[in-house]
C-alpha positions, 0 to 999 in steps of 0.5 A: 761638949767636945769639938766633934759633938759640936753641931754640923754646918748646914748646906741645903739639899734636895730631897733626892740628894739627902736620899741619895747622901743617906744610902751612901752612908748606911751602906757604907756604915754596913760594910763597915760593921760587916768588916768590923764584926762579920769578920772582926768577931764572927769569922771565927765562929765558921773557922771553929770546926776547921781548928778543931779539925786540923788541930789548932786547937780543942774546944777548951782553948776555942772556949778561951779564943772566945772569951778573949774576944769578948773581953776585949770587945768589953774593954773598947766599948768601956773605953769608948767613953774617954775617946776624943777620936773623929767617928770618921777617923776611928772607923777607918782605924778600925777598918785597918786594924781588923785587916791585919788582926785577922791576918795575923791570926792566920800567920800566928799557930802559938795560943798565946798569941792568938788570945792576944790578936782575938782580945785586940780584935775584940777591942778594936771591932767595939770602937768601930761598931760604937763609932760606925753607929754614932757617925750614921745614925747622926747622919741619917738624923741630919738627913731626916732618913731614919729608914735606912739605919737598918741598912747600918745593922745588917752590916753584921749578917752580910759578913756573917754570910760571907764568912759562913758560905766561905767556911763551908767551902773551906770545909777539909781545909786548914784554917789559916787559908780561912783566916786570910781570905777574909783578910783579903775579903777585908781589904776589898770591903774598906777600899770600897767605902774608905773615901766616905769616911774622910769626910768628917760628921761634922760638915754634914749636908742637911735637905732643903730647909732643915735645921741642924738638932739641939736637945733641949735641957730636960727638966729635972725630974725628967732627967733623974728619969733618962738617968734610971732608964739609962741604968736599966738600959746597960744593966738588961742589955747585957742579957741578950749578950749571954743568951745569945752567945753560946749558941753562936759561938758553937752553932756548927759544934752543936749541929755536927754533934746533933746531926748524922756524919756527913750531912750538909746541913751544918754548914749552912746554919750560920749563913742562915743565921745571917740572911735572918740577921739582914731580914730582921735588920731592914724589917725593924728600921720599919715598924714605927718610930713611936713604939717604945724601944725596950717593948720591941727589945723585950720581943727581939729577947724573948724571939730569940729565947724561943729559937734557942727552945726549938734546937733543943725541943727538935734537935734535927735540920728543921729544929735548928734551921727554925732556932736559926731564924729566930735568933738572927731575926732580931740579933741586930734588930735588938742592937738598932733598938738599943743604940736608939734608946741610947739616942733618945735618952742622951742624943747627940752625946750618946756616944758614951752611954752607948759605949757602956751598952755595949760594955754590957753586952760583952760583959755577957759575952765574955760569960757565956762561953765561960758558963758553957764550957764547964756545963758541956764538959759536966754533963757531956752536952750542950742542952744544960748550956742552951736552957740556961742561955734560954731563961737568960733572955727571957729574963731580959725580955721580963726586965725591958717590959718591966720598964717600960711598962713603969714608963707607961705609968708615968706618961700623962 
């Protein structure tokens, strides 16, 4: 066990004060995955129209912008494992780091350069979002408030609504003012919450009576069991990062090509992917902690695979307005579930098989766009892109109930 996994000191506090010492860290864990993936990685999705526009790039190379990313967010969350980093220390690194990154793509009009920012942005939003994750759900774990930790993952729907309405007020401007204003909605984000990051996990406060949490060695049988399951785990999560991305990646494309010249509405489809992304995250922190997280990740795929169906069915304001909602609604809700599946198979040790998880995830993204690109090229559309994306998930959906169906069996 290193020394950062090492159990917390205990100091007691009231109710009210583990209350109000859990808000503290959602939100600041909130604003971090806002800055570390809103506008880390998903800045780039409302920028997108504008580089087209302007000429930066065409929608190969935004393909391949993508891609990167991903590839990066692949490498981090892999690496995540053979860190040996403070979670404090890393998230402020990281919060630094996207600061500059997403400057530098603003500064930078050369395609080499940008592959190389979107790949090292991608690595350092991995270390930040599995870092983030592990410092809160740890604390809000001590604090006994589990509530809250949907507050942590509406992290990326705040950023992803700023990063959208900024977009559509940005819209027959370059794109490098895009590029550095998030820069500087960036900075303003990690000033507010740096100081809460210097304390370090370690010397958590615990409420009144508690008692800092040991996993308890797990028989045989039952961790041959954790081990399968954790398998599963990285396996199936790497489906809703496919099935998902295609759509997210090249929503205002998508929409522009579908709707009439001139409409209002493609610029608000990705803010209404994040407000949808806020509600679903709070919503799930709510349903009951003994429902089995790989049915509720099996639900949030197959919500996803339907709101994928419906721009595709009604390929029209409503259409894509509702396939909105029914991918934002579970986007971070599926990654709540996931990261307390990891928890609970590996407790406070979950770092490295979250890190994998997420490798999973980005192994997806990284194709995604890659599938896509040569399907809309072939056939002059994204529709053959959508339905492949589409039965990815309901895949994933098949596989997570699948699995947790077997658990059912096994339970006495």
């Amino acid at each position: 066990m290193s020394r950062f996994d090492a159990p917390p000191a205990v100091y007691s506090l009231s109710s009210d004060e583990a209350d109000r010492h859990a808000r503290t860290a959602a939100l600041a864990c909130m604003i971090g995955l806002a800055v570390a993936l809103g506008v880390g990685r998903f800045a780039f999705t409302p920028l997108l129209p504008l580089m087209l526009a302007d000429g930066s790039i065409g929608l190969k190379a935004g393909s391949w912008l993508a891609s990167a990313n991903y590839a990066g967010y692949f490498a981090g969350a892999v690496s995540c494992a053979a860190l040996r980093v403070a979670p404090a220390r890393m998230v402020r690194f990281g919060l630094a780091a996207t600061v500059l990154l997403t400057a530098a793509m603003g500064a930078g009009h050369l395609l080499p350069l940008w592959l190389a920012v979107r790949f090292v942005a991608g690595v350092i939003s991995a270390w930040t979002f599995v870092f983030v994750s592990q410092w809160g759900l740890r604390r809000l774990a001590e604090l006994h408030a589990p509530e809250w930790s949907g507050v942590i993952y509406a992290g990326p729907g705040v950023g992803i609504v700023l990063t959208g309405l900024v977009g559509s007020a940005l819209a027959g401007h370059r794109a490098a003012l895009g590029w550095f204003g998030f820069a500087a909605l960036s900075i303003v984000l990690s000033v507010a919450i740096w100081r809460t990051f210097a304390v370090p996990a370690a010397a958590s406060l615990l409420p009144s009576g508690a008692a800092p949490h040991a996993a308890a060695v797990a028989a045989p049988d039952t961790a041959r069991r954790h081990r399968a399951d954790a398998a599963w785990l990285v396996v199936l999560y790497g489906m809703p990062g496919f099935g998902y991305i295609i759509t997210a990646t090249f929503l205002p494309v998508i929409a522009r090509a579908a709707l009439p010249a001139g409409s209002p509405w493609p610029d608000l489809f990705w803010p209404m992917f994040g407000a949808a992304l806020i509600v679903g995250a709070l919503a799930a922190a709510r349903l009951p902690g003994h429902w089995d997280n790989r049915l509720l990740l099996a639900l949030g795929c197959a919500t996803q695979a339907l709101g994928i169906g419906s721009g595709i069915v009604w390929p029209n304001a409503a259409g894509f307005s509702l396939g909105c909602v029914l991918l934002g609604l579970p986007f971070t809700a599926i990654t709540l579930f996931a990261m307390r599946e990891a928890r609970r198979l590996h407790g406070e040790r979950a770092a490295g098989l979250m890190g994998y998880a997420t490798a999973s995830y980005g192994v997806g993204q990284i194709a995604g766009p890659l599938v896509a690109a040569p399907l809309v090229a072939r056939y002059g559309s994204f529709t053959p892109a959508l339905w492949v994306a589409a039965a990815t998930l309901l895949a994933g959906a098949a596989g997570f109930a699948v699995i947790a169906a077997a658990a059912a069996r096994r339970r006495p």
